[in-house]
MIZAMI-903503 format. One record per residue (C-alpha): residue number from 0; residue in one letter; x, y, z. Coordinates in nm, 2 decimals. Layout:
// residues N
  seq  type       u       v       w
  NUM     a       X       Y       Z
...
//
This chain:
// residues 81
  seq  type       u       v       w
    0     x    0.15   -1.99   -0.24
    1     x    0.25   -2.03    0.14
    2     x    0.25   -1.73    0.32
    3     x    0.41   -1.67    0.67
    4     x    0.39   -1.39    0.90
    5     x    0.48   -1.28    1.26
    6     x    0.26   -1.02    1.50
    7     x    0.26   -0.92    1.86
    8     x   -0.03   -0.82    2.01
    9     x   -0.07   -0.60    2.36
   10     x   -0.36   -0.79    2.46
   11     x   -0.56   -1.13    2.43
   12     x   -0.65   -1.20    2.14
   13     x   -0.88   -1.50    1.87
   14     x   -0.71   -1.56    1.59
   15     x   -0.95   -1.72    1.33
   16     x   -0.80   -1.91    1.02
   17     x   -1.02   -1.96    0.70
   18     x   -0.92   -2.06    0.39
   19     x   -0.95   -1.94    0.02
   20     x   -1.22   -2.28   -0.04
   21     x   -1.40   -2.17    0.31
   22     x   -1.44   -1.85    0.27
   23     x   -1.56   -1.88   -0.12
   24     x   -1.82   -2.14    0.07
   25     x   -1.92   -1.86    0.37
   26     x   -2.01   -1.56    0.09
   27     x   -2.16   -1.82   -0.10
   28     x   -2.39   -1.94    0.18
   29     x   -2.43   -1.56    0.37
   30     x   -2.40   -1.33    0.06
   31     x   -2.48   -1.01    0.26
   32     x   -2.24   -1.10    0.52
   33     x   -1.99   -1.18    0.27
   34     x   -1.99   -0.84    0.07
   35     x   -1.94   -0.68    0.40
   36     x   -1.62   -0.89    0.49
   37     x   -1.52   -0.81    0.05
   38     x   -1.54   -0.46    0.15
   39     x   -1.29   -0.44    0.48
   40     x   -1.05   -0.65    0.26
   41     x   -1.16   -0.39   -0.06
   42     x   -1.12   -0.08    0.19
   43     x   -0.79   -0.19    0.33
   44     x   -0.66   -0.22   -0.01
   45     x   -0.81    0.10   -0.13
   46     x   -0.57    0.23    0.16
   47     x   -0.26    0.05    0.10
   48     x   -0.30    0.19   -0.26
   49     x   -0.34    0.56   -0.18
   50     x   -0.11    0.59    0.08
   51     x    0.15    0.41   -0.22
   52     x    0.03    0.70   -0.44
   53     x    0.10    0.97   -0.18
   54     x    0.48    0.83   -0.17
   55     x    0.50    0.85   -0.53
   56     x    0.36    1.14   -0.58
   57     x    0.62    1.34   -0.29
   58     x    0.92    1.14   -0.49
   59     x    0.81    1.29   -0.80
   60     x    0.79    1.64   -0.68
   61     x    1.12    1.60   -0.49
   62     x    1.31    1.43   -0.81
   63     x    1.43    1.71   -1.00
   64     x    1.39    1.68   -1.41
   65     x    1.68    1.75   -1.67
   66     x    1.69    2.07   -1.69
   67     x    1.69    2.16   -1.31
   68     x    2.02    1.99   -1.36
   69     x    2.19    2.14   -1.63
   70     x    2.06    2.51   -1.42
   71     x    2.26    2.38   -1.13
   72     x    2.57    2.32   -1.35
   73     x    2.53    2.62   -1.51
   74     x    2.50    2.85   -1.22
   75     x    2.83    2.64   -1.03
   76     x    3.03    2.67   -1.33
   77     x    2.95    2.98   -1.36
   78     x    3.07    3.04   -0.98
   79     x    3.37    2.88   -1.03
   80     x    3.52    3.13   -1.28
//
């Protein structure tokens, strides 16, 4: 799968481009040094995900269920009369 992306950075920087095949090849070859690049890309993921559950979790306490609802139709209805 091709994937494309755009950045801007505020200073110089050294982009580095390795594929999937070379980096299989570098932990391979430097195991120690590979498990610690495994665990950036792990940790960065691990972030991604709960910051994902944090937004979930606030939709679900803002959604209100069924019968918050029918308690607000009751109570204008009940206004209305």
């Amino acid at each position: 799968m091709k994937r494309t992306a755009s950045v801007s950075a505020l200073d110089n920087v050294v982009v580095f481009k390795l594929s999937r095949a070379e980096l299989i090849g570098f932990i391979n070859r430097h195991p120690s040094a590979g498990n610690r690049i495994l665990l950036v890309f792990i940790n960065g993921l691990l972030l991604k995900l709960r910051e994902a559950n944090r937004e979930l979790a606030f939709e679900r306490r803002s959604d209100g269920d069924q019968a918050d609802v029918d308690a607000l139709l009751a109570e204008f209805m009940g206004k209305g009369k």
